[in-house]
C-alpha positions, 0 to 999 in steps of 0.5 A, spaced: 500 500 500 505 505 502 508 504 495 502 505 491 501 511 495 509 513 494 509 512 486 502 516 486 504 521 489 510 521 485 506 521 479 503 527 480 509 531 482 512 529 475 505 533 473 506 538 475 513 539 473 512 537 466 505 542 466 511 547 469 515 546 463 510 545 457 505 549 460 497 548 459 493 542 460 497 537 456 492 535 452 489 532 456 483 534 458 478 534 452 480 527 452 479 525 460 471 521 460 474 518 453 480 515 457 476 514 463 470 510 460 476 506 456 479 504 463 472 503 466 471 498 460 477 495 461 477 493 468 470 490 468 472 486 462 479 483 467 475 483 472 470 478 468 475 474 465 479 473 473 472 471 474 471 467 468 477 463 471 474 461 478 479 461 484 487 461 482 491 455 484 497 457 488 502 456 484 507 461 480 506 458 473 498 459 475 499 466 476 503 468 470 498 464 466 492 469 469 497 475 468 499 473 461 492 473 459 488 477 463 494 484 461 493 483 453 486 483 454 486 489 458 490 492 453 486 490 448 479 493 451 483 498 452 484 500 445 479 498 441 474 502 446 479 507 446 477 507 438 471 507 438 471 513 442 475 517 438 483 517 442 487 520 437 493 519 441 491 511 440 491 511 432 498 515 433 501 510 438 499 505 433 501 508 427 508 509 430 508 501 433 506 500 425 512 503 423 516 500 428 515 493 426 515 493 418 521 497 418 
């Protein structure tokens, strides 16, 4: 708990130094109940997909299989909600991974 406070904390101290820096909103807000209707989206799909699994064994082959399924599905809901919602910033971080892959 007291690191996820601190790295928290941290972030929005990096905020407010980069606004400082660049000035303005970064841009952001215009886009901010997009970005928060995707999160929400993206959390009630991992959620049912944790659900869907039943009661995680113990066991560390158990755990990575749940997180190496459950994380590109929320990244995967994220950005197709995030699309559908029309985030700019999503089909610029695809076009530049697109670029990044074909080279």
């Amino acid at each position: 708990m007291s690191t996820s406070i601190v790295a928290l904390w941290n972030s929005a101290l990096l905020l407010v130094l980069l606004r400082r820096r660049i000035g303005g909103s970064l841009g952001l807000l215009p886009d901010l109940w997009r970005i928060a209707a995707a999160t929400i989206a993206m959390g009630f799909v991992c959620r049912l997909w944790l659900a869907s699994l039943g009661p995680a064994p113990h066991g560390l082959a158990n755990d990575l299989a749940r997180v190496a399924t459950t994380v590109p599905l929320g990244a995967a809901t994220f950005y197709a909600v995030g699309r559908a919602l029309g985030l700019a910033d999503l089909e610029r971080l695809a076009g530049s991974l697109r670029r990044r892959v074909w080279r």
